[in-house]
SEMARBA-105016 format. One record per residue (C-alpha): residue in one letter; y, x, z negated. Coordinates in steps of 0.1 Angstrom, whole numbers, plus 5000, padded with zeros to 4 digits. Example, Ala and Ser with C-alpha at 12.3 -4.5 7.8 and 13.67 -1.06 7.14 Angstrom:
BEGIN
REC   rest     c2     c1     c3
REC      a   4955   5123   4922
REC      s   4989   5137   4929
This chain:
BEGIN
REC   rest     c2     c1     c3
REC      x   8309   1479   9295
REC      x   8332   1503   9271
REC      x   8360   1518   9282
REC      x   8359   1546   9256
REC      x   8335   1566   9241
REC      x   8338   1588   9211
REC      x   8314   1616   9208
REC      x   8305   1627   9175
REC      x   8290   1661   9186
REC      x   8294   1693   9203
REC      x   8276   1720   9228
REC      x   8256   1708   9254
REC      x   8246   1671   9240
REC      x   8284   1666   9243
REC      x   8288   1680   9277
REC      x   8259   1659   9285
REC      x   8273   1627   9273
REC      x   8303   1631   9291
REC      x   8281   1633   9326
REC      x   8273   1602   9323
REC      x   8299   1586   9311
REC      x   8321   1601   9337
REC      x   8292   1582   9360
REC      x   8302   1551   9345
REC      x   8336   1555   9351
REC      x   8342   1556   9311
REC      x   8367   1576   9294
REC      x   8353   1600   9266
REC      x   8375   1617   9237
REC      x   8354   1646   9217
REC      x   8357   1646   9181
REC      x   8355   1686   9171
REC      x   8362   1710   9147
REC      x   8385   1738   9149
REC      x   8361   1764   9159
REC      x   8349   1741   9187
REC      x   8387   1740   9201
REC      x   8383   1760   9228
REC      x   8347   1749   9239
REC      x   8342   1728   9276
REC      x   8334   1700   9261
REC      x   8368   1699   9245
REC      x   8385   1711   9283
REC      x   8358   1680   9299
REC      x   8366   1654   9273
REC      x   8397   1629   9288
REC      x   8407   1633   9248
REC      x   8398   1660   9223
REC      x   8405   1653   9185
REC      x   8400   1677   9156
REC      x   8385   1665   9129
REC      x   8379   1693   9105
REC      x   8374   1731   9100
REC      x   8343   1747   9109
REC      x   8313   1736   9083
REC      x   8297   1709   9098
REC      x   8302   1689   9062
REC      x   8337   1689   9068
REC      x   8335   1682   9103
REC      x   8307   1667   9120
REC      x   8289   1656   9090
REC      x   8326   1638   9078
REC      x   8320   1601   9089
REC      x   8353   1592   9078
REC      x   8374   1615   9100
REC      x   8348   1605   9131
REC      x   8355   1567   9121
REC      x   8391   1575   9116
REC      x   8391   1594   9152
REC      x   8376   1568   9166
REC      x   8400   1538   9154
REC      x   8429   1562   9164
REC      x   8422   1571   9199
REC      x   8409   1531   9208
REC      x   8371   1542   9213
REC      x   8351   1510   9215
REC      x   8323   1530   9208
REC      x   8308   1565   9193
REC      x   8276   1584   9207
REC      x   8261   1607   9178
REC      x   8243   1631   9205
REC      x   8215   1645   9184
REC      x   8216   1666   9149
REC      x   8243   1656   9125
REC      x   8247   1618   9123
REC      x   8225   1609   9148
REC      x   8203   1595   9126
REC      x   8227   1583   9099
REC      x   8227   1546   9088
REC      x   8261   1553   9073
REC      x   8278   1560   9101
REC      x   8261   1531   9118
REC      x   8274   1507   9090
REC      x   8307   1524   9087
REC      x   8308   1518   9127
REC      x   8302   1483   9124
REC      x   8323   1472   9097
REC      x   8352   1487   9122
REC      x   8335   1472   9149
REC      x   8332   1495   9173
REC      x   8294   1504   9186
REC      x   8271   1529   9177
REC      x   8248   1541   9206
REC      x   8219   1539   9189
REC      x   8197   1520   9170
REC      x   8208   1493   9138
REC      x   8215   1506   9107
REC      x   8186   1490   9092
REC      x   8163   1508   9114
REC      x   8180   1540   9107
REC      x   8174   1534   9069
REC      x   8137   1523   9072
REC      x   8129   1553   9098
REC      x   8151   1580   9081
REC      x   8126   1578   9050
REC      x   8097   1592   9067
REC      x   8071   1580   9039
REC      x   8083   1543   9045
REC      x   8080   1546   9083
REC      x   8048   1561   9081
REC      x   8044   1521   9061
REC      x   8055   1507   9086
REC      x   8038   1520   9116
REC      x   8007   1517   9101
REC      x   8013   1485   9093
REC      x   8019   1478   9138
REC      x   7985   1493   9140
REC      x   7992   1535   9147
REC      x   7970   1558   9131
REC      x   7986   1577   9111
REC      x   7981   1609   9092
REC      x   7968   1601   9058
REC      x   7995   1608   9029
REC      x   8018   1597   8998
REC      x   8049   1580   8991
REC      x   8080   1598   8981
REC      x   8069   1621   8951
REC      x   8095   1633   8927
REC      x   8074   1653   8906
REC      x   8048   1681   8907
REC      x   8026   1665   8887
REC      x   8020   1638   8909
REC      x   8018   1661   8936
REC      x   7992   1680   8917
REC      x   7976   1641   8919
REC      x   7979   1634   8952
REC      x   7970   1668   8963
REC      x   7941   1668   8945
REC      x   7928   1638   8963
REC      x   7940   1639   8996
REC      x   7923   1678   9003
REC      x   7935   1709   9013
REC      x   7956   1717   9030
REC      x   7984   1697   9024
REC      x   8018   1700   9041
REC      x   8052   1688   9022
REC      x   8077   1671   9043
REC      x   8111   1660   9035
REC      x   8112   1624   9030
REC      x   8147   1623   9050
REC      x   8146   1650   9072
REC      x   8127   1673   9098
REC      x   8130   1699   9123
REC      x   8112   1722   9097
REC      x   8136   1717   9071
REC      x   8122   1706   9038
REC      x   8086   1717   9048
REC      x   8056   1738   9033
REC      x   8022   1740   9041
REC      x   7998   1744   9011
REC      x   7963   1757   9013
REC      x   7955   1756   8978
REC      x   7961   1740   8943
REC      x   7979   1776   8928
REC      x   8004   1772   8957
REC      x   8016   1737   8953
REC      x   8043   1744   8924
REC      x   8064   1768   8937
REC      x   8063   1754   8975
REC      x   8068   1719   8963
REC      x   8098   1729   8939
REC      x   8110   1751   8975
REC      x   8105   1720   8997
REC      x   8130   1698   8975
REC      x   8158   1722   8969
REC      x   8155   1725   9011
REC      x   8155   1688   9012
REC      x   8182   1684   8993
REC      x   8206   1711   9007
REC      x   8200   1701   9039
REC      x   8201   1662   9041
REC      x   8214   1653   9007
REC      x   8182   1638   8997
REC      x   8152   1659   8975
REC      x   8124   1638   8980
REC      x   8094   1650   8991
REC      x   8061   1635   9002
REC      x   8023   1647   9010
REC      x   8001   1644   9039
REC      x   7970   1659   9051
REC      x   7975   1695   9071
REC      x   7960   1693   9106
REC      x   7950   1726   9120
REC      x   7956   1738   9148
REC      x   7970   1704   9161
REC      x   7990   1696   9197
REC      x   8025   1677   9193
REC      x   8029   1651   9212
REC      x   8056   1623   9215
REC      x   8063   1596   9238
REC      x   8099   1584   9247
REC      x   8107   1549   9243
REC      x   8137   1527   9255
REC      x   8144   1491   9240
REC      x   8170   1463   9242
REC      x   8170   1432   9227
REC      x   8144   1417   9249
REC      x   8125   1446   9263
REC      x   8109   1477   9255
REC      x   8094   1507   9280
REC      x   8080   1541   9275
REC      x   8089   1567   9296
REC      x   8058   1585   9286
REC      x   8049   1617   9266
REC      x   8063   1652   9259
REC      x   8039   1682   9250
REC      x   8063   1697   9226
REC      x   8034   1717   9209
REC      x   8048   1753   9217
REC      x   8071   1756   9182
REC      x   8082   1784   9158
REC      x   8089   1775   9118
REC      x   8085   1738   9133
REC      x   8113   1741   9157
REC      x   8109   1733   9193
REC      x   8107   1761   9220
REC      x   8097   1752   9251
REC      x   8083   1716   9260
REC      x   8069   1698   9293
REC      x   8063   1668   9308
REC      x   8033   1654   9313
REC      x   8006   1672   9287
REC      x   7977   1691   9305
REC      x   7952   1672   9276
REC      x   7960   1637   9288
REC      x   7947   1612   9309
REC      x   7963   1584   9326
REC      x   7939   1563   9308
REC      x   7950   1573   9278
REC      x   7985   1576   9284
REC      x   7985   1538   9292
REC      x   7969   1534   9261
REC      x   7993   1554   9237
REC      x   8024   1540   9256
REC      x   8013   1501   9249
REC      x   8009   1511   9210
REC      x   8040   1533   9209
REC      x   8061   1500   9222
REC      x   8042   1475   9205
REC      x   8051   1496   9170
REC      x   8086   1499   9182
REC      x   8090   1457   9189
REC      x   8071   1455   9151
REC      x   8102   1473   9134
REC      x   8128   1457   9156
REC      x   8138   1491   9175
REC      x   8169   1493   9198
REC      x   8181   1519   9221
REC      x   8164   1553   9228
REC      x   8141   1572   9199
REC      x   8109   1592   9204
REC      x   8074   1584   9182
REC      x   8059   1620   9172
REC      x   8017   1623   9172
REC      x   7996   1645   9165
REC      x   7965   1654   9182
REC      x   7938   1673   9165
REC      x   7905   1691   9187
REC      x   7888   1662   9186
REC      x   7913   1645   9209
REC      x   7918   1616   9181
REC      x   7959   1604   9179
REC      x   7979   1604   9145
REC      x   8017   1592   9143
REC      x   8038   1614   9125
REC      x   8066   1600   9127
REC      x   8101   1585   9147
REC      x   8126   1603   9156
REC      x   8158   1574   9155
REC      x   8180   1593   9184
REC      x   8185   1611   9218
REC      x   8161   1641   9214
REC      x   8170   1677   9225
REC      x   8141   1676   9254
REC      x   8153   1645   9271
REC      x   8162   1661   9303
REC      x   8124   1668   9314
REC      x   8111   1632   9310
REC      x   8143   1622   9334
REC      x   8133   1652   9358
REC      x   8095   1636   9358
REC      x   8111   1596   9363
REC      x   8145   1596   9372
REC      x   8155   1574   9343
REC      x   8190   1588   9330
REC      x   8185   1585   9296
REC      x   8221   1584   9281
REC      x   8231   1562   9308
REC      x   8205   1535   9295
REC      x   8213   1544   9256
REC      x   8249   1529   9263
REC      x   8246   1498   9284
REC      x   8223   1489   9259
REC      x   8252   1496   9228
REC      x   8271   1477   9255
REC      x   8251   1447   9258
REC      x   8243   1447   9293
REC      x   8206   1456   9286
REC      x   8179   1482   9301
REC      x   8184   1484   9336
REC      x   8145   1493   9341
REC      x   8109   1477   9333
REC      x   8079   1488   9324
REC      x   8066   1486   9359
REC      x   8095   1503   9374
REC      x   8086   1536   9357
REC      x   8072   1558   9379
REC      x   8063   1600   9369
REC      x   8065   1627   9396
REC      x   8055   1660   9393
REC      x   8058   1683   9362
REC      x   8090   1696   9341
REC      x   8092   1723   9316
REC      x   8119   1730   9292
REC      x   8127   1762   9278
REC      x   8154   1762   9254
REC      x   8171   1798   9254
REC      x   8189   1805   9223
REC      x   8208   1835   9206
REC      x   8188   1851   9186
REC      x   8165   1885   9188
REC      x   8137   1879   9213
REC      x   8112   1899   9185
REC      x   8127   1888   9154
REC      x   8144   1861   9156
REC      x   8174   1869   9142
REC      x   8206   1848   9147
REC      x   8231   1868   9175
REC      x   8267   1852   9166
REC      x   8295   1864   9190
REC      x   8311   1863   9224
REC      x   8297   1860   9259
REC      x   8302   1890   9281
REC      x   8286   1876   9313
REC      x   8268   1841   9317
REC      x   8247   1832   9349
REC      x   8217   1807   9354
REC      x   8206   1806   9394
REC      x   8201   1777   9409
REC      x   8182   1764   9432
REC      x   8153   1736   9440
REC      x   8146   1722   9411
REC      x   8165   1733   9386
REC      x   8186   1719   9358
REC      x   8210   1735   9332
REC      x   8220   1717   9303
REC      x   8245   1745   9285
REC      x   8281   1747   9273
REC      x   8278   1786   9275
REC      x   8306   1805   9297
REC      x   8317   1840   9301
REC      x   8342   1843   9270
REC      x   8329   1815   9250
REC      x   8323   1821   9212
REC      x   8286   1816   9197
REC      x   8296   1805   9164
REC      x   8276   1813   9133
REC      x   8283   1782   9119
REC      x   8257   1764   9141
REC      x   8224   1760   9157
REC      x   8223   1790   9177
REC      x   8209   1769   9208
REC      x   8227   1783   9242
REC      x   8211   1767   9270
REC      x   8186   1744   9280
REC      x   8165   1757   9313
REC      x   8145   1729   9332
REC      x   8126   1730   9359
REC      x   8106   1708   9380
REC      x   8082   1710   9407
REC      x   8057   1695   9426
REC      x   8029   1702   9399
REC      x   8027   1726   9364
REC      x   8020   1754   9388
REC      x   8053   1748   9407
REC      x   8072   1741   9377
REC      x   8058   1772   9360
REC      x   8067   1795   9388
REC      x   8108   1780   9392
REC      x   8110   1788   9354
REC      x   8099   1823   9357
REC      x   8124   1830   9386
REC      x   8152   1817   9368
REC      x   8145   1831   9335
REC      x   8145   1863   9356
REC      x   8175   1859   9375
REC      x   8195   1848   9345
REC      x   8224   1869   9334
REC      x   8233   1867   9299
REC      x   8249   1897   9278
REC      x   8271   1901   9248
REC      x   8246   1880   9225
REC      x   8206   1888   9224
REC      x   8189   1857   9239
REC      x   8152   1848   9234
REC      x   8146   1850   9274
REC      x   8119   1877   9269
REC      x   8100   1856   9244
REC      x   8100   1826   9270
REC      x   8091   1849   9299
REC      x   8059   1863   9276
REC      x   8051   1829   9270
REC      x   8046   1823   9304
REC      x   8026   1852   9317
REC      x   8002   1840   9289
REC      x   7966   1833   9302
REC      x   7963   1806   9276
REC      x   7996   1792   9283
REC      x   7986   1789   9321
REC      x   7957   1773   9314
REC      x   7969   1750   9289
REC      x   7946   1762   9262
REC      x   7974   1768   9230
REC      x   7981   1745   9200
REC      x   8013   1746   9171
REC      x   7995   1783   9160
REC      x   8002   1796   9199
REC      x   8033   1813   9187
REC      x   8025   1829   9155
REC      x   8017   1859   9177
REC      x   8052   1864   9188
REC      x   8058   1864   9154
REC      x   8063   1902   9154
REC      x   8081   1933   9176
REC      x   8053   1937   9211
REC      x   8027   1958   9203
């Protein structure tokens, strides 16, 4: 087992990663920048290190100050959290030329699943459906092409990238120039990479992904998330399990997921991305090569600590679970509260007045927030992570509610009030919404 761990991130995902290594009895040094100096994950860390100023290019983006931080402080290992490197084949390879671990999965993997037209390839190729589309496309006249031939809608995706980034759905032909030329200046400022590629638009869809863990020699799914409630393609509130599946069909899905995960020699945690349109028929979108943000609800639902697992596999002692160890209880719901104008949107940069989340059965908080702490501009504006858990959705529903009311807040504008409206919903309650359930929060309450 390692003795030190390096942590490439910050906020919450560091916090969280220095839970369990703390567990393990494993000291942890946080690699930060200087606006993160006076954050808890800094005070938690048994070592913090600065690696740059506050842009995350010259900070947390900057693999040779983490490799550098890493050599100097004796880590025999770095966890990338998720965001920044996580998914970075570069800092992988740097890692191993150094020889000290990456928590995560090879840097071959990495490369083939960052370039989300080759993984689509390749899980194809392991038997997934997947959602017809393109290559990489570098220009609009073959986009015009593919466009042409495929249907519309189309929707343009960042070969390299996601969470939104990069992406533009197109309902017809006198659209496709000016959101395709859009998509790759995106693409390009935001992962270093301006390739863009094509697939057919589902409407009105439901996102669904399963979680997967692998070592050498095995490979489980801790089954799905229903991460369908997003805004501009970003996550808002997920749950575990989904209302539309059945057990049947879980089983099903989660025996594909890990065959298609043996096929391309995965290691470590990572989550496959479907789609489901209103027919109930399954399309992979893609893999997602890291810890994801929603983690905490599938180890509400199975007990499984995720990051725990993620490093004694870097470490070489293996998965300490099978497939027939997994077992799901109850239902979890996340809602992740960030600041930013409930009605708007609008990012809400500044200090923390007051900061209280109750307690209480079933409840989790996954925050770095304090009273006096600093929301920074300079990054995602996420503040806390709410999970709850219960007997059944009902339950779960009705610990969320209470907390989100009982939770104290000021100084920043936090999107409690969208999350609370979100749950008074009829259609919410009865499971009825799809990716378009938000688009009418889009605008101040009537």
């Amino acid at each position: 087992m390692f003795k030190k761990i390096l942590i490439a991130n910050r906020g919450e995902i560091a916090l969280r990663i220095i839970y369990a290594c703390r567990e393990l009895g494993i000291k942890t040094v946080v690699a930060h920048s200087t606006a993160d100096e006076d954050s808890l994950p800094v005070r938690f860390a048994d070592e913090p290190v600065c690696i740059g100023p506050a842009r995350s290019v010259d900070s947390y983006l900057n693999v040779p100050a983490i490799i550098t931080a890493a050599e100097v402080t004796g880590a025999d290992a770095v966890h990338p959290g998720y965001g920044f490197l996580s998914e970075s084949p570069y800092l992988a390879e740097a890692c191993g030329v150094c020889d000290i671990a990456f928590i995560g999965p090879p840097a071959e993997v990495l490369q083939l699943l960052g370039d989300k037209s080759r993984a689509r390839q390749a899980m194809k190729k392991a038997g997934l459906p997947v959602v017809p589309g393109t290559e990489s496309l570098e220009d609009v006249r073959s986009a015009k092409r593919a466009a042409q031939k495929l249907g519309y809608p189309v929707i343009i995706k960042a070969t390299s990238g996601g969470g939104g980034r990069g992406m533009r759905i197109v309902r017809q032909a006198d659209e496709l120039e000016d959101a395709f030329l859009t998509a790759r200046r995106e693409a390009e400022a935001a992962f270093g990479d301006a390739r863009v590629y094509l697939e057919i638009y589902v409407e009105g869809p439901r996102h669904i992904e399963f979680q997967i863990l692998a070592d050498a020699h095995h490979t489980v799914h801790l089954g799905e998330r229903e991460c369908t409630l997003q805004r501009r393609h970003q996550k808002v509130l997920e749950e575990t399990p989904s209302v539309e599946l059945t057990d049947r069909v879980r089983q099903r899905l989660g025996k594909l997921v890990t065959k298609a995960a043996r096929a391309v020699g995965y290691v470590n945690a990572g989550t496959l991305e479907c789609l489901m349109d209103g027919r109930g028929r399954f399309y992979s979108m893609e893999a997602n090569a890291r810890l994801q943000g929603e983690h905490p609800i599938t180890e509400m639902v199975t007990g499984v600590d995720i990051v725990k697992e993620q490093i004694r596999i870097a470490s070489g002692e293996g998965l300490s679970i099978r497939q027939q160890d997994v077992r799901f209880n109850g239902h979890a719901i996340e809602c992740r509260v960030n600041a930013e104008h409930p009605e708007t949107f609008a990012p809400s940069p500044g200090t923390v007045s007051a900061f209280s989340v109750p307690g209480g059965p079933g409840v989790r908080v996954d925050t770095f927030a304090h009273a006096g702490c600093l929301v920074s501009p300079h990054y995602d504006s996420l503040l806390a992570k709410i999970i709850t858990h219960g007997r059944d959705r009902a339950e779960a529903i009705d610990r969320m509610r209470r907390t989100l009311e009982m939770t104290v807040i000021e100084g920043v504008e936090t999107t409690i009030p969208m999350h609370l409206r979100i749950l008074g919903e009829p259609d919410f309650l009865e499971g009825r919404f799809t990716t378009a359930f938000l688009e009418r929060f889009a605008g101040p309450r009537p």
